[in-house]
C-alpha positions as CSV (number, residue, x, y, z in Angstrom):
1,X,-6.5,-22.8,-4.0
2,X,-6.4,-19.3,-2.5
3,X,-7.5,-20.4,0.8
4,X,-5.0,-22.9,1.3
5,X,-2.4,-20.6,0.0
6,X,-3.0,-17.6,2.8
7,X,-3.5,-20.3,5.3
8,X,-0.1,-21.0,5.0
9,X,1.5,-17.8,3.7
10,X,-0.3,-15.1,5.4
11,X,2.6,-13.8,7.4
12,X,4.2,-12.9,4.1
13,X,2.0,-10.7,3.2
14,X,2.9,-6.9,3.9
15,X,0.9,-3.6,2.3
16,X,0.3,-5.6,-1.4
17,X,2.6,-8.3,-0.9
18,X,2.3,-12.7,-0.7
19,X,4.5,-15.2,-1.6
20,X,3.9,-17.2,-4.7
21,X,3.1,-21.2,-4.3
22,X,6.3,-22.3,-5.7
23,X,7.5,-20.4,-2.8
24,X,5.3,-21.1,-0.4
25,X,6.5,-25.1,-0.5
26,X,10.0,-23.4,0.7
27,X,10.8,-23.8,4.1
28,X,12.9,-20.5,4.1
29,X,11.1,-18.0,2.3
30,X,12.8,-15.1,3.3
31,X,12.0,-11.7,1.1
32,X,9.4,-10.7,-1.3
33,X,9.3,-8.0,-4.1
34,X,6.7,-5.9,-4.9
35,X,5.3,-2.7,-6.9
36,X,1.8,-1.0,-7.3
37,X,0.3,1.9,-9.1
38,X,-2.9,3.6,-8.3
39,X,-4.3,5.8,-11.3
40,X,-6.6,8.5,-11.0
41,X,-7.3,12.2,-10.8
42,X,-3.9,11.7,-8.8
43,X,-1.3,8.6,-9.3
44,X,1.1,7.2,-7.1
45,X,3.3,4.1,-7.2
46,X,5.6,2.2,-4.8
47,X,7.9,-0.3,-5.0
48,X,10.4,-2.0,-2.7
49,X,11.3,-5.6,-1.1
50,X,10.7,-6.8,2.5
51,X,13.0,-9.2,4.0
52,X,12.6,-11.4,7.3
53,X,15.5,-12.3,9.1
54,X,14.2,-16.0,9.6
55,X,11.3,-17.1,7.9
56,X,7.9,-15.5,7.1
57,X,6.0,-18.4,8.6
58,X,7.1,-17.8,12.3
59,X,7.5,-14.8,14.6
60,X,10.6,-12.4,13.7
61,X,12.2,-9.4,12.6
62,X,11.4,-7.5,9.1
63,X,12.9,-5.4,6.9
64,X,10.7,-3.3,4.8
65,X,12.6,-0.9,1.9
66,X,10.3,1.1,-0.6
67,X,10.4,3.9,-2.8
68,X,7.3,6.0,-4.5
69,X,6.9,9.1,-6.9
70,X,3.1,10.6,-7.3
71,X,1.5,13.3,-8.9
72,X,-1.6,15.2,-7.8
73,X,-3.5,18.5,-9.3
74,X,-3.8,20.9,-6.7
75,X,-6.1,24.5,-6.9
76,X,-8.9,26.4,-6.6
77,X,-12.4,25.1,-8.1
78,X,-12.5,22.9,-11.2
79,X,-9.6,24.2,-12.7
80,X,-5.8,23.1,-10.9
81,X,-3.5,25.8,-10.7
82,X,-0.5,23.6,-10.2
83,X,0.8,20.3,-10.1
84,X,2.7,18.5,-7.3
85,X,4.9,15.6,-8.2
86,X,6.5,14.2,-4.9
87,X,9.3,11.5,-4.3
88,X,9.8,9.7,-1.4
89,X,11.7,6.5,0.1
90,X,11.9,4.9,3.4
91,X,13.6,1.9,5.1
92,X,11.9,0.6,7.9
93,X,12.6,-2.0,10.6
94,X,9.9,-4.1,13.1
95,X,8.6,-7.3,13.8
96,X,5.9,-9.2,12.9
97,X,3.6,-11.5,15.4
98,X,2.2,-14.5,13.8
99,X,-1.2,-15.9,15.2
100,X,-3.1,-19.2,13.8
101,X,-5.7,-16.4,12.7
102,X,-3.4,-14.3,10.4
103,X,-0.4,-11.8,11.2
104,X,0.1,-8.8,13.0
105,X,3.5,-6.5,11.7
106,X,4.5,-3.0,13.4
107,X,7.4,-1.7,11.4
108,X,9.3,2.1,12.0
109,X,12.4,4.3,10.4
110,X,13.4,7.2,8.4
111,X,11.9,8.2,5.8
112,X,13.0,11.2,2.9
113,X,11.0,12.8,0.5
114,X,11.0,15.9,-2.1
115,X,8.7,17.6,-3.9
116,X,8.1,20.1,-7.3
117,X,5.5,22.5,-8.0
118,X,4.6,23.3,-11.2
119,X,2.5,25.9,-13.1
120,X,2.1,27.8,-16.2
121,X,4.9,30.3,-15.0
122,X,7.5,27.4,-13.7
123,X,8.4,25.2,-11.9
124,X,9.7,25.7,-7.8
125,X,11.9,22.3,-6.4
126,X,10.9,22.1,-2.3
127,X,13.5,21.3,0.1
128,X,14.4,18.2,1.0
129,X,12.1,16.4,4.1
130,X,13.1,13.8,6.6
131,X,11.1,12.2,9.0
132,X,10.1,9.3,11.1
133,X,7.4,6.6,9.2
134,X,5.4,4.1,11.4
135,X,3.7,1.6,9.7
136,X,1.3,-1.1,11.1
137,X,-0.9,-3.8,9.7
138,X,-2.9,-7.1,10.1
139,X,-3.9,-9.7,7.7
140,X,-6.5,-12.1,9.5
141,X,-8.7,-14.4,7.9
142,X,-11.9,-14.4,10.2
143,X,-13.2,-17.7,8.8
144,X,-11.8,-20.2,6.1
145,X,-12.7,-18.6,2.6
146,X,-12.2,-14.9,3.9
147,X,-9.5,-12.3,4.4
148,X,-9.6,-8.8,6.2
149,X,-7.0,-6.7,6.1
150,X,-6.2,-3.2,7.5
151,X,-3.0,-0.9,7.3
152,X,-2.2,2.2,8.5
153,X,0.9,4.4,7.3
154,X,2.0,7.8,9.4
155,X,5.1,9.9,8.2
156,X,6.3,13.4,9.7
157,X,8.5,14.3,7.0
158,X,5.6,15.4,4.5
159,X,3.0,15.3,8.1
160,X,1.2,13.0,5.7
161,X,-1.3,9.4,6.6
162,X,-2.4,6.8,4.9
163,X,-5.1,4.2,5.8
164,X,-6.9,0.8,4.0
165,X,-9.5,-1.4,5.0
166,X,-10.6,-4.5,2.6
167,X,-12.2,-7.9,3.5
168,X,-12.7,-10.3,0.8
169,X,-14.2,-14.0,0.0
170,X,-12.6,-16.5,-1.9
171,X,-14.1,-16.7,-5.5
172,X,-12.9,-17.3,-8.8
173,X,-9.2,-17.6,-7.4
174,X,-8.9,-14.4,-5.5
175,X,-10.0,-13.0,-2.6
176,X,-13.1,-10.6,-3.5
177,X,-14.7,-7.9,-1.8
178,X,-15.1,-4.1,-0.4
179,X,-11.9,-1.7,0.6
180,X,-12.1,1.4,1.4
181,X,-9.0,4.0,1.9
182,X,-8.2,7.4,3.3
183,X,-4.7,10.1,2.7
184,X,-4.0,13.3,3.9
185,X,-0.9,15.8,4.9
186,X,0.2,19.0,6.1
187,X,-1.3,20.8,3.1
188,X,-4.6,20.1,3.9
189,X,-5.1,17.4,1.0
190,X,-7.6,15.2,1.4
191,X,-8.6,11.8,-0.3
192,X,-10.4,9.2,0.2
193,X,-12.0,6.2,-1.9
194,X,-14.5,3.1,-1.8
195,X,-14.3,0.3,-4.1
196,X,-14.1,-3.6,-5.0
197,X,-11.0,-5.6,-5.0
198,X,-9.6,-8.9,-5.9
199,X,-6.8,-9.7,-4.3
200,X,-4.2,-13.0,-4.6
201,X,-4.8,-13.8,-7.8
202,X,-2.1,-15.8,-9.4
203,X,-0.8,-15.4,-13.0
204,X,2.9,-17.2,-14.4
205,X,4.3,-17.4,-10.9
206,X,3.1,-13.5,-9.8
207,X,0.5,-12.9,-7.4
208,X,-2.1,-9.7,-8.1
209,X,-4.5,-7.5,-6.5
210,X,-6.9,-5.7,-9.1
211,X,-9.0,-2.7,-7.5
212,X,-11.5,-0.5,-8.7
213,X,-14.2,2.3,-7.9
214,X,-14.3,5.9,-6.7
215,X,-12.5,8.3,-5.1
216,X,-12.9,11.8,-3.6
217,X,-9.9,14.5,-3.2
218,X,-9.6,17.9,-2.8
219,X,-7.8,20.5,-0.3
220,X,-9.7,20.3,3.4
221,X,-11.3,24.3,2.9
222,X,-12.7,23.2,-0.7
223,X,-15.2,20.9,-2.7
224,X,-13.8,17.4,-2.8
225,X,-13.4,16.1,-6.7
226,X,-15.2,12.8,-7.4
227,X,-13.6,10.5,-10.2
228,X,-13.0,6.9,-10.6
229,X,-9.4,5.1,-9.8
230,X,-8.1,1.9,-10.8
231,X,-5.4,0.3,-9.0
232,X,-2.9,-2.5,-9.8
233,X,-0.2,-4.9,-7.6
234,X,2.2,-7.4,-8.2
235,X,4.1,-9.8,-6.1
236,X,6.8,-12.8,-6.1
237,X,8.6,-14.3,-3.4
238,X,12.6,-15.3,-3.5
């Protein structure tokens, strides 16, 4: 069931995103909703629509629209000396080439974002940051019963970049298997994390990706924090 539903749906897919199968027997599918939260030592969560100006199933212009808050632990040593909590949104605009092998999409626009410190003697609200946000991907399936995918997110209003790898094999309904991810900005924050995930799983009419495993974070001049993160996405198409 999964493979037959990427075979004929993977251009839909964008960062956690597929269509359902009652859509996916629509000719026009033409936007998909979305949201995600990844829990940790650090959270973050995103949620937004992308809309194609066609159809998802051929070559065309995208529009991607999201919005996130996070929160991360910040210091010196074991102990955090403040907490950032950060806001952001971004509307991007690109195209996305569809191959029989899976779907490249290369998407760019503004992006906003503000952020609060907070510590035992108050908080401090940052000024408000705009900047340019790229945002590439591809979704392939390299044989039949697999999927790969790999994104890449780079923003100059926080100087921040974000990165995934993942390749799964249909089992069980979902596509399971290894990812791996990597963050970082202007602070000198570092994260990154390896772990399993199972991905286009399908649940009432919603599509899921469950993830799970460990992750490493820390400031670049310090000892990187290992904990475990868990991460959850869902999906429909209109």
């Amino acid at each position: 069931m999964a493979g037959g539903f990427v075979r004929r749906w993977l251009s839909a897919l964008t960062l956690t995103a597929a269509a359902s199968p009652a859509a996916a027997e629509d000719a026009g599918l033409r936007s998909i909703l979305f949201s995600s939260l990844e829990a940790g030592a650090s959270t973050f969560s995103t949620s937004g629509a992308k809309v194609a100006f066609d159809r998802f199933d051929r070559d065309g212009p995208v529009v991607l629209v999201s919005g996130g808050s996070g929160m991360r632990l910040e210091g010196g040593g074991r102990l955090p000396v403040l907490v950032r909590t950060t806001l952001l949104g971004a509307a991007l605009g690109g195209y996305q080439f569809v191959q029989p092998w899976g779907v490249v999409t290369i998407l760019a626009g503004p992006e906003l974002s503000v952020e609060m410190l907070t510590t035992g003697s108050g908080a401090a609200l940052l000024p408000l940051r705009s900047g340019l946000r790229l945002h590439g991907e591809v979704w392939a399936r390299p044989t039949e019963s697999t999927l790969a995918t790999a994104t890449v997110i780079l923003g100059s209003g926080r100087g921040d970049a974000w990165g995934r790898l993942s390749w799964g094999y249909a089992l069980f309904g979902a596509y399971i298997g290894p990812e791996a991810a990597l963050s970082l900005d202007r602070t000198g924050y570092r994260k990154w994390s390896f772990g399993l995930h199972a991905t286009d799983y399908a649940l009432g009419g919603y599509r899921f990706r469950l993830s799970a495993g460990c992750q490493f974070e820390g400031q670049a001049n310090g000892r990187a924090r290992p904990g475990p993160y868990l991460g959850l996405a869902i999906w429909n198409a209109l």
